[in-house]
PDB file as gemmi writes it, atoms N, CA and C in Angstrom:
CRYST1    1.000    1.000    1.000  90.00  90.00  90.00 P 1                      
ATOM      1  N   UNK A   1       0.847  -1.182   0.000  1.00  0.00           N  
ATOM      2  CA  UNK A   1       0.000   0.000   0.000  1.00  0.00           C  
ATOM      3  C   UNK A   1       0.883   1.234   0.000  1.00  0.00           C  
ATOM      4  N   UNK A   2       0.762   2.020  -0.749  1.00  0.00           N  
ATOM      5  CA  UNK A   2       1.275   3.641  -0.442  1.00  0.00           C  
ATOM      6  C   UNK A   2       0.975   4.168   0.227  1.00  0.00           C  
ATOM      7  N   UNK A   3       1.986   4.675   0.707  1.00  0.00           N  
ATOM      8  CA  UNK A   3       1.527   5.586   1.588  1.00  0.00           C  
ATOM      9  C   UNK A   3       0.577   7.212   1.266  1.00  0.00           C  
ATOM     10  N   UNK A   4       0.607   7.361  -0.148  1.00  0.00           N  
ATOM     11  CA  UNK A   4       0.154   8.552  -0.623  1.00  0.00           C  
ATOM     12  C   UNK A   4      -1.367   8.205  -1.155  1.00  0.00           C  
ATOM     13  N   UNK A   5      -1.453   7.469  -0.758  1.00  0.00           N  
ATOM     14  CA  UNK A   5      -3.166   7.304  -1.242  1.00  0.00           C  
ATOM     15  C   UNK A   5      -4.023   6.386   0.234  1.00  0.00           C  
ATOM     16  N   UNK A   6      -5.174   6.306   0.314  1.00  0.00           N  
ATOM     17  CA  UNK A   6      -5.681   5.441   1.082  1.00  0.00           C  
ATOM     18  C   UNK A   6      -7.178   5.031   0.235  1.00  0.00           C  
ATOM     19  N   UNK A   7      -7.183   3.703   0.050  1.00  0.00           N  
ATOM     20  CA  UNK A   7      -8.120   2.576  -0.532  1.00  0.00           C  
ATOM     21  C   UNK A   7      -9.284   3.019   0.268  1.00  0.00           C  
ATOM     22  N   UNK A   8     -10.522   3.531  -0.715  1.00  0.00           N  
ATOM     23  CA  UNK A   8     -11.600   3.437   0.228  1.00  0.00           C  
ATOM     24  C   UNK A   8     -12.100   4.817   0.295  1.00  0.00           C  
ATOM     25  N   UNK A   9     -11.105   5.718   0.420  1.00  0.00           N  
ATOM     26  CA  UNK A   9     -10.868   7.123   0.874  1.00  0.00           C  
ATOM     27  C   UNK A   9     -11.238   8.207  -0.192  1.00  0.00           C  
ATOM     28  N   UNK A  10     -11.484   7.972  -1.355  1.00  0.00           N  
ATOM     29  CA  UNK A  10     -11.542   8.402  -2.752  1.00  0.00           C  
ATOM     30  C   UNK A  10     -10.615   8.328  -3.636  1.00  0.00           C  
ATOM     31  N   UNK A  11      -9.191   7.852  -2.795  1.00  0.00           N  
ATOM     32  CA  UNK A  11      -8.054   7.132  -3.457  1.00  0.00           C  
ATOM     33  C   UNK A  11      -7.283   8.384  -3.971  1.00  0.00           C  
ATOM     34  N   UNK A  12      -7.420   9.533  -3.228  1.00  0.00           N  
ATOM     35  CA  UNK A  12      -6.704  10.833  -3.665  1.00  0.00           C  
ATOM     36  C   UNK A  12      -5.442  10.597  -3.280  1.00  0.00           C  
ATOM     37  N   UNK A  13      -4.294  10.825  -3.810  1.00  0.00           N  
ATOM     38  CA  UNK A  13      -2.887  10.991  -3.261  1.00  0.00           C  
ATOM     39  C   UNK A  13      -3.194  11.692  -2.688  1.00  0.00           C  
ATOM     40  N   UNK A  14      -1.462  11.954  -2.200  1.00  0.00           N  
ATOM     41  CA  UNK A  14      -1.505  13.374  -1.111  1.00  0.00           C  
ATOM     42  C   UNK A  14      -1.131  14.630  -2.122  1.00  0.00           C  
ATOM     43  N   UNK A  15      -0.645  14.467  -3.095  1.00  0.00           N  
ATOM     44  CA  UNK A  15       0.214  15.610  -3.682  1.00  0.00           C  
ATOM     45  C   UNK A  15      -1.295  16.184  -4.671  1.00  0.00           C  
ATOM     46  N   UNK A  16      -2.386  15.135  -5.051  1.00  0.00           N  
ATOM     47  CA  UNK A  16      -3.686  15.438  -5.430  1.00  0.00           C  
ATOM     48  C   UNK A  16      -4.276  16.467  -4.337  1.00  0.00           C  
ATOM     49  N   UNK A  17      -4.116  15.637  -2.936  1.00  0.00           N  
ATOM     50  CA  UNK A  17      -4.949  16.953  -2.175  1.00  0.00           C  
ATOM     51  C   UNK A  17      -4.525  18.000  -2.211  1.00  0.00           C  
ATOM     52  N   UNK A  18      -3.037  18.112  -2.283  1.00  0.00           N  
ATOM     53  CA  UNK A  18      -2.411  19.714  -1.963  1.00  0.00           C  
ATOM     54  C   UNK A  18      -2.948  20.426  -2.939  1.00  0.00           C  
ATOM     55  N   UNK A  19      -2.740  20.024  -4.400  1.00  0.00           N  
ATOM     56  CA  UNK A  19      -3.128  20.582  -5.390  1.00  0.00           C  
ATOM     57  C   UNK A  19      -4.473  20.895  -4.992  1.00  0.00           C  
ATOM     58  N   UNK A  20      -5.498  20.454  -4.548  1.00  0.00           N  
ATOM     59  CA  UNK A  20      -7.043  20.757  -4.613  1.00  0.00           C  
ATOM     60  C   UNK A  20      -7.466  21.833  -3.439  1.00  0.00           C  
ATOM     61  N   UNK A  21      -5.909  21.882  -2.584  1.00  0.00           N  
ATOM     62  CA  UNK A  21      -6.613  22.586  -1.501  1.00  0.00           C  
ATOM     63  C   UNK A  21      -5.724  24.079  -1.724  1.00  0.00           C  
ATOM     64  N   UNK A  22      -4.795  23.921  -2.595  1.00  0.00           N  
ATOM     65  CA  UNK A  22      -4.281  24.925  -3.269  1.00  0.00           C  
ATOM     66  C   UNK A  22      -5.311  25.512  -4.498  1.00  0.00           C  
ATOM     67  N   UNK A  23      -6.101  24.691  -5.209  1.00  0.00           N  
ATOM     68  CA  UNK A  23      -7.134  25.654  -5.708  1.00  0.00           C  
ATOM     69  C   UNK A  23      -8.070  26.558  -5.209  1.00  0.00           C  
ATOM     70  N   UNK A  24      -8.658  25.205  -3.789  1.00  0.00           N  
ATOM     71  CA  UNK A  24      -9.714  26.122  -3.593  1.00  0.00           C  
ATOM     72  C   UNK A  24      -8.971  27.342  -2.598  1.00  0.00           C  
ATOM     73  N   UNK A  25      -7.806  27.483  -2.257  1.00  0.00           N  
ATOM     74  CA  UNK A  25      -7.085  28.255  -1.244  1.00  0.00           C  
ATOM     75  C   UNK A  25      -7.553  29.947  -2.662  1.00  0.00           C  
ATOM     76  N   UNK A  26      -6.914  29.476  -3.995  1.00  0.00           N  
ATOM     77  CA  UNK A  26      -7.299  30.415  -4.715  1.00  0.00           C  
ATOM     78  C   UNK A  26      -7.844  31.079  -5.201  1.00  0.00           C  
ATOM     79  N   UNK A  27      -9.166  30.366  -5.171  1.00  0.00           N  
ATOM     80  CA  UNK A  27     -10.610  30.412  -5.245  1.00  0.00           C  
ATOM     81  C   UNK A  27     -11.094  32.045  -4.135  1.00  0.00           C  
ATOM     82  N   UNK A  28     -11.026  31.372  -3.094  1.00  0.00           N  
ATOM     83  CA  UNK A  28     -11.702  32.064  -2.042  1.00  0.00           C  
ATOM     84  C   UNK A  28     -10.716  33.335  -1.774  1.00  0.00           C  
ATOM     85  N   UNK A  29      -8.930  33.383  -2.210  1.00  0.00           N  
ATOM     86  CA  UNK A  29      -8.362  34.341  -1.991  1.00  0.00           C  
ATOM     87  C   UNK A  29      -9.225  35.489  -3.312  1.00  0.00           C  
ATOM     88  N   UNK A  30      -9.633  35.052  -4.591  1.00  0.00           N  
ATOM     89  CA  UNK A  30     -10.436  35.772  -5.582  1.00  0.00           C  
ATOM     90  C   UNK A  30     -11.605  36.317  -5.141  1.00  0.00           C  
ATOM     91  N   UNK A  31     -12.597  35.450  -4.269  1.00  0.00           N  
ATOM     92  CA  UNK A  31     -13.626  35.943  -4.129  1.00  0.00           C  
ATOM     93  C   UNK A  31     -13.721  37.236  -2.729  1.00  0.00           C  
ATOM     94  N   UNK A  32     -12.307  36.965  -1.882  1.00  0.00           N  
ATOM     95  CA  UNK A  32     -12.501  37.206  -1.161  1.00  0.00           C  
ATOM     96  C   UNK A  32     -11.792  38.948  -1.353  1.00  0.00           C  
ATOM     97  N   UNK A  33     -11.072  39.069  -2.627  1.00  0.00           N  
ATOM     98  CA  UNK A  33     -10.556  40.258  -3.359  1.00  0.00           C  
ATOM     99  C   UNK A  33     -11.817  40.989  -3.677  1.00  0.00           C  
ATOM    100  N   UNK A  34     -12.913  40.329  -4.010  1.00  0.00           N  
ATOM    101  CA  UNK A  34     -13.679  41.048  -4.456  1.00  0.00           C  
ATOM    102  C   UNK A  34     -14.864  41.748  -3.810  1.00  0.00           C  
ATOM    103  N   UNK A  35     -14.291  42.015  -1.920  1.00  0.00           N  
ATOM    104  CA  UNK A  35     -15.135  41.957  -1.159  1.00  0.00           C  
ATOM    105  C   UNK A  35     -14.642  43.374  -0.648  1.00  0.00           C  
ATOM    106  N   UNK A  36     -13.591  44.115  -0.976  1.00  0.00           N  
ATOM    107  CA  UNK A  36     -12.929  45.570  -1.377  1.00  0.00           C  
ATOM    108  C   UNK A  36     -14.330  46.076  -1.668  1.00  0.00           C  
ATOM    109  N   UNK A  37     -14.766  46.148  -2.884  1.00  0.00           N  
ATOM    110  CA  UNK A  37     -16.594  46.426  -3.534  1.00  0.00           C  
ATOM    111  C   UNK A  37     -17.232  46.816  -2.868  1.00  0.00           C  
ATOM    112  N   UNK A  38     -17.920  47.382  -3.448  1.00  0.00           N  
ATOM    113  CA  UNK A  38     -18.823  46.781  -2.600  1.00  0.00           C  
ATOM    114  C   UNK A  38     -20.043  46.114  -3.063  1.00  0.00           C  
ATOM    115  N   UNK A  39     -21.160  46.162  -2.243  1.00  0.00           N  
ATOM    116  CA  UNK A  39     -22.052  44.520  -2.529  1.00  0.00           C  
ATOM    117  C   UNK A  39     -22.921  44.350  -3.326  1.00  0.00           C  
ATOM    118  N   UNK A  40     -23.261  45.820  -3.719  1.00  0.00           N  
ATOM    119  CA  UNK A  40     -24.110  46.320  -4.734  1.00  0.00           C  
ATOM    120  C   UNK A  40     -23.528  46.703  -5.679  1.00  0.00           C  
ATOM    121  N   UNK A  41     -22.336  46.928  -5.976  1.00  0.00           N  
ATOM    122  CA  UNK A  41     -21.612  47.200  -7.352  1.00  0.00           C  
ATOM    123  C   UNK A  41     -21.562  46.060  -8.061  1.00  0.00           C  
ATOM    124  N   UNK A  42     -21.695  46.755  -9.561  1.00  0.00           N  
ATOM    125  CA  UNK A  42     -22.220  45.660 -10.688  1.00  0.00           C  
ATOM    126  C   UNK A  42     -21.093  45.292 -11.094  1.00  0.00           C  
ATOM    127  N   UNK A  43     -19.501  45.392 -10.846  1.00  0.00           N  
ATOM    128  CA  UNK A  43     -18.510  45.382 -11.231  1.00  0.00           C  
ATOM    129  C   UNK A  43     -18.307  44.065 -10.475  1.00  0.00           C  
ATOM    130  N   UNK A  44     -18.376  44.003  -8.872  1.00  0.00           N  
ATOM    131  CA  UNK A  44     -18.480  43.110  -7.961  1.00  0.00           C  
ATOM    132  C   UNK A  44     -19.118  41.792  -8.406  1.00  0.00           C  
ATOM    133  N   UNK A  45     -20.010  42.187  -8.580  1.00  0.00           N  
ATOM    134  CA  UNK A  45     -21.082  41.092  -9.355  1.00  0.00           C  
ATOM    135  C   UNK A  45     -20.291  40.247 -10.487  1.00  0.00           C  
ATOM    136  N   UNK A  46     -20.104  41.198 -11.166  1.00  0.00           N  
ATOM    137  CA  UNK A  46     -19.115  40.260 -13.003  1.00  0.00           C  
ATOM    138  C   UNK A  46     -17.939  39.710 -12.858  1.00  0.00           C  
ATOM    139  N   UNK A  47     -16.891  40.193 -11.690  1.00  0.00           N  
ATOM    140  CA  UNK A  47     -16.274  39.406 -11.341  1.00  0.00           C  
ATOM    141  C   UNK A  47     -16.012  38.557 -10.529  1.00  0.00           C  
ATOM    142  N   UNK A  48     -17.079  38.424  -9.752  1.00  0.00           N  
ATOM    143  CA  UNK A  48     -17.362  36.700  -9.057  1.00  0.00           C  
ATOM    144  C   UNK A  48     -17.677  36.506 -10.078  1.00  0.00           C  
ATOM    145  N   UNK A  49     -19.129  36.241 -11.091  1.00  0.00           N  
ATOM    146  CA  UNK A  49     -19.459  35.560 -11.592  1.00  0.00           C  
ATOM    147  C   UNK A  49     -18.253  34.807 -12.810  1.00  0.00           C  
ATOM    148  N   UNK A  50     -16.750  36.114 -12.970  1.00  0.00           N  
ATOM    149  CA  UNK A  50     -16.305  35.318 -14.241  1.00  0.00           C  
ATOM    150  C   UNK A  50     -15.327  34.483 -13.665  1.00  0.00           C  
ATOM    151  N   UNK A  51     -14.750  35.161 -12.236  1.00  0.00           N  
ATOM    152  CA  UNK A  51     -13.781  34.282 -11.310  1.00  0.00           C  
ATOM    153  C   UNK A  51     -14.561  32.437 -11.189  1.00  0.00           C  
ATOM    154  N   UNK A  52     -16.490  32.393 -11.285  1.00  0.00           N  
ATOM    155  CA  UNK A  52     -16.565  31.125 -11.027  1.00  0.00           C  
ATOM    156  C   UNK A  52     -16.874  29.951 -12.756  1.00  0.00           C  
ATOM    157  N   UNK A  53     -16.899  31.085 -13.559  1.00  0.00           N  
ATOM    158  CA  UNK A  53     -16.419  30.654 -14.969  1.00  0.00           C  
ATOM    159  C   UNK A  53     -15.265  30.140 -15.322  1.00  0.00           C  
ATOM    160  N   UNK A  54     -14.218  30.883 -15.075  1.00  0.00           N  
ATOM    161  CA  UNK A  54     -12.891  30.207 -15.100  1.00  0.00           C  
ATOM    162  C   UNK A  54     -12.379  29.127 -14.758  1.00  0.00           C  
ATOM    163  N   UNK A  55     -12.877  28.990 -13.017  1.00  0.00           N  
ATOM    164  CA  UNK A  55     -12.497  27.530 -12.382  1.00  0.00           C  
ATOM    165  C   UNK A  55     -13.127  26.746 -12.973  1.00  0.00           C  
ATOM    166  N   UNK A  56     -14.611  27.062 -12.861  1.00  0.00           N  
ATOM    167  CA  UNK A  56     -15.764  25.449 -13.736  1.00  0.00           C  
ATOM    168  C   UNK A  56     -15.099  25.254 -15.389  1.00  0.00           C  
ATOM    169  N   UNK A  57     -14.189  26.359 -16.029  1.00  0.00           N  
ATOM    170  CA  UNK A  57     -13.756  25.791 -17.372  1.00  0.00           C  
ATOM    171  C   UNK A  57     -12.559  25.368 -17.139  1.00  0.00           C  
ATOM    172  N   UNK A  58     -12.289  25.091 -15.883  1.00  0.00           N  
ATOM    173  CA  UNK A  58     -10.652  24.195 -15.493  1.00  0.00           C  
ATOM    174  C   UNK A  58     -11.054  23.131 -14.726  1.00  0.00           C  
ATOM    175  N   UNK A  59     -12.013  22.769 -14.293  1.00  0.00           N  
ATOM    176  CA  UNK A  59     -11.922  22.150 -13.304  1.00  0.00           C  
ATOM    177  C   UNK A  59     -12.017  20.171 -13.597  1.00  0.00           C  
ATOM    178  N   UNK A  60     -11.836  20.259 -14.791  1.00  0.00           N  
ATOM    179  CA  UNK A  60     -11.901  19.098 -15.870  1.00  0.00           C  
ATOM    180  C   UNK A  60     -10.674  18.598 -15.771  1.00  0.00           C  
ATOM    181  N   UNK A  61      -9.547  19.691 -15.631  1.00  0.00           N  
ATOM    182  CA  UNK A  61      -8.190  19.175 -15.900  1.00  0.00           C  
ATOM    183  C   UNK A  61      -7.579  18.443 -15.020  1.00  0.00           C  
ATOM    184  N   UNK A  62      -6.670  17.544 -14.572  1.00  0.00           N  
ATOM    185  CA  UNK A  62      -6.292  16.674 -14.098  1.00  0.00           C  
ATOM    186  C   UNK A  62      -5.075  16.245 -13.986  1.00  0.00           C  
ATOM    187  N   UNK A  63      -4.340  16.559 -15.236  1.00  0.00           N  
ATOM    188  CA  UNK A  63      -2.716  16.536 -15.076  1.00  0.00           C  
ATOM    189  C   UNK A  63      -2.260  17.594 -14.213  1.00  0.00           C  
ATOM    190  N   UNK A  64      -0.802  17.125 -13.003  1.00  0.00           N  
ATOM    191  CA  UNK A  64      -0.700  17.761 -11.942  1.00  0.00           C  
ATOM    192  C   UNK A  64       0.289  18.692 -12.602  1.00  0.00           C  
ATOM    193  N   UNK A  65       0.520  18.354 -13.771  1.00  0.00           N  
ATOM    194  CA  UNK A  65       1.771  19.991 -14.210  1.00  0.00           C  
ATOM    195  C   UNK A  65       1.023  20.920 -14.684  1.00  0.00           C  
ATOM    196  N   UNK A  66      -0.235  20.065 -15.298  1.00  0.00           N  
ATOM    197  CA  UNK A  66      -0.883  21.600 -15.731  1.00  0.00           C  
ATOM    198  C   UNK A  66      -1.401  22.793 -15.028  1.00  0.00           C  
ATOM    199  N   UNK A  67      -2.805  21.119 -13.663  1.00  0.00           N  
ATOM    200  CA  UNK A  67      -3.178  22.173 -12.683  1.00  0.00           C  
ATOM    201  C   UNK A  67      -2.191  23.647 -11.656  1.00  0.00           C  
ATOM    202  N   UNK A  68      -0.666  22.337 -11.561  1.00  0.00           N  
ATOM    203  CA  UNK A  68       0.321  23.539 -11.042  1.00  0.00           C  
ATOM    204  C   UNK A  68       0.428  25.427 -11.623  1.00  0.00           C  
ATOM    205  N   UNK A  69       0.743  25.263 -13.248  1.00  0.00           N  
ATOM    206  CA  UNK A  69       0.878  25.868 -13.846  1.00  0.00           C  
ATOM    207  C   UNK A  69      -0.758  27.003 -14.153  1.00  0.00           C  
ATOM    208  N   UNK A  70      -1.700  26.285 -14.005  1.00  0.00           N  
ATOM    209  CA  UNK A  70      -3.149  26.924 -13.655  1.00  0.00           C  
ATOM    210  C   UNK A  70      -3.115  27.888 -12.641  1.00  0.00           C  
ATOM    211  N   UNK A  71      -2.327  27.318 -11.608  1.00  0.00           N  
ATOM    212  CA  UNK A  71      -2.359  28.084 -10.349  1.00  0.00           C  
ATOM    213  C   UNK A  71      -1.458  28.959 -10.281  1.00  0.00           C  
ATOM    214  N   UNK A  72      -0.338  29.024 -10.740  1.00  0.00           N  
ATOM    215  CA  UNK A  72       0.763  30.005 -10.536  1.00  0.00           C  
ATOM    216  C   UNK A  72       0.196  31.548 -11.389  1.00  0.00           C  
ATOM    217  N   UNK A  73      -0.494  30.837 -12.774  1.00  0.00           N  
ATOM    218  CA  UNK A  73      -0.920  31.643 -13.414  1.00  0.00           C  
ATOM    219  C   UNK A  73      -2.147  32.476 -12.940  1.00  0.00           C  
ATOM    220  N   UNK A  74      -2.994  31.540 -11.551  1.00  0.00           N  
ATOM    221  CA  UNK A  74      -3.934  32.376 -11.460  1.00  0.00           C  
ATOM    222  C   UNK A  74      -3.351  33.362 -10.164  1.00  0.00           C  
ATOM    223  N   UNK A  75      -1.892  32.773  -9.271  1.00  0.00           N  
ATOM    224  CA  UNK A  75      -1.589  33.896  -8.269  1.00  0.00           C  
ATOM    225  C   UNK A  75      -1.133  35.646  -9.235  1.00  0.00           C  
ATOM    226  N   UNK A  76      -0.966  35.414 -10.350  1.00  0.00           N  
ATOM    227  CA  UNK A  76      -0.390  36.174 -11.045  1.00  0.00           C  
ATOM    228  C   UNK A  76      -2.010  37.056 -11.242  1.00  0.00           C  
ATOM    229  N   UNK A  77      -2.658  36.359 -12.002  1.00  0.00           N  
ATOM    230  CA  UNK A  77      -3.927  36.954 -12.342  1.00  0.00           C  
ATOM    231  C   UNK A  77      -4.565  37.896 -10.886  1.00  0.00           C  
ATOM    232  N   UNK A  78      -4.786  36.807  -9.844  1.00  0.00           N  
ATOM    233  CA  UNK A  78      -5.264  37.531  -8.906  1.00  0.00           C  
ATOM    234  C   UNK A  78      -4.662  38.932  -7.891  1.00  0.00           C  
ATOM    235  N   UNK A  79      -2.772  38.963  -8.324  1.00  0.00           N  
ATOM    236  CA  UNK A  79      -2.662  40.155  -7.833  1.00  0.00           C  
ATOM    237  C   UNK A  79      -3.016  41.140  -9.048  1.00  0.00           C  
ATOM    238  N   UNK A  80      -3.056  41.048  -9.832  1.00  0.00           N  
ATOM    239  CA  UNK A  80      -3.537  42.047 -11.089  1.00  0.00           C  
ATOM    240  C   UNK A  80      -4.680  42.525 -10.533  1.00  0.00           C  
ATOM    241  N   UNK A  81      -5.735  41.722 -10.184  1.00  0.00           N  
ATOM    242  CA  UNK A  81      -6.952  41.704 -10.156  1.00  0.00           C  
ATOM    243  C   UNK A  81      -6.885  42.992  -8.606  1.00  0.00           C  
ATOM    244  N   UNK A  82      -6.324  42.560  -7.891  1.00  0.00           N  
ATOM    245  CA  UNK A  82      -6.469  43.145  -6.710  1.00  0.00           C  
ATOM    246  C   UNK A  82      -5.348  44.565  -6.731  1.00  0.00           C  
ATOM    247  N   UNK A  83      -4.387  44.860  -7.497  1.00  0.00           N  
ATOM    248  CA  UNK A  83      -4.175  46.239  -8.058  1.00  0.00           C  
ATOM    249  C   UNK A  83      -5.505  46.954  -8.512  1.00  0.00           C  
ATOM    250  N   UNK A  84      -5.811  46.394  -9.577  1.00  0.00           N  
ATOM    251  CA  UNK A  84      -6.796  47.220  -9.829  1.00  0.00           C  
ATOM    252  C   UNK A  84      -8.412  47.739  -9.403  1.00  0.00           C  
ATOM    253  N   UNK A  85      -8.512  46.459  -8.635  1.00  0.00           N  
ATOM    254  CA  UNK A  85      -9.304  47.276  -7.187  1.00  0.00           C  
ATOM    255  C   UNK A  85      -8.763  48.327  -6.620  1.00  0.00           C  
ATOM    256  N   UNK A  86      -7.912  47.955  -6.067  1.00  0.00           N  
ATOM    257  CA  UNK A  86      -7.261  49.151  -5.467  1.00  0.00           C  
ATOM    258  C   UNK A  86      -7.386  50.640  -5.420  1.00  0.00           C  
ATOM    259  N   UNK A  87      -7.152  50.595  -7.185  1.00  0.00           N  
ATOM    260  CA  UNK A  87      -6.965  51.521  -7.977  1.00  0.00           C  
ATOM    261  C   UNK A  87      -8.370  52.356  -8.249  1.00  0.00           C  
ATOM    262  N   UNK A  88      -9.375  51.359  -8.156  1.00  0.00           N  
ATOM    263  CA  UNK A  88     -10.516  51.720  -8.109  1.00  0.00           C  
ATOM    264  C   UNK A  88     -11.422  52.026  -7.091  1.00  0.00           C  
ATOM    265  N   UNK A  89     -10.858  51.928  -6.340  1.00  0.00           N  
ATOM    266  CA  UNK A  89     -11.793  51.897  -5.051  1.00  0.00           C  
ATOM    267  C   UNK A  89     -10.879  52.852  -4.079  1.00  0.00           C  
ATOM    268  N   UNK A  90      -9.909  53.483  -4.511  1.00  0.00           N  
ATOM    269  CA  UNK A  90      -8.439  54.451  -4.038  1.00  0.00           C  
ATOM    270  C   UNK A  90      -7.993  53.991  -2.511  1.00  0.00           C  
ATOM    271  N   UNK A  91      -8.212  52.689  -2.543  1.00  0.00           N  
ATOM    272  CA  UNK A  91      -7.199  52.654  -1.258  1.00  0.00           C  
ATOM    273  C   UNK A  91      -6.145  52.384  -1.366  1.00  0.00           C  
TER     274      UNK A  91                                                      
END                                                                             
């Protein structure tokens, strides 16, 4: 038996979970960028809704170099994202 998986368990490795808990870690750091807004701005609105477009059009993928490379690309995306809040909201 490996030690990186457990039978029964959903049979996730371990280096599978990191990856999954490194998405959703990214996930919620996006949504949680977008909480600058405020709650009634329609701007707020379009980008949750495209932040949960993006993941559901990745969330198919499965190779661990790609998902890696998904993620680096989205820490990149999400400080962009959160400059330009910033920028917009002048804090």
């Amino acid at each position: 038996m490996a030690i990186s998986s457990l039978p029964g368990k959903g049979g996730f490795s371990i280096k599978t979970f990191i990856l999954r808990s490194q998405v959703r870690a990214l996930y919620r750091a996006f949504l949680r960028a977008t909480h600058a807004l405020p709650p009634s701005d329609p701007t707020r609105i379009e980008l949750q809704a495209q932040i949960r477009t993006q993941f559901d059009a990745n969330s198919h993928v499965a190779d661990e170099g790609t998902i890696k490379y998904l993620v680096s690309e989205g820490y990149k995306q999400l400080k962009q994202m959160q400059q330009m809040i910033k920028s917009a909201t002048g804090s």
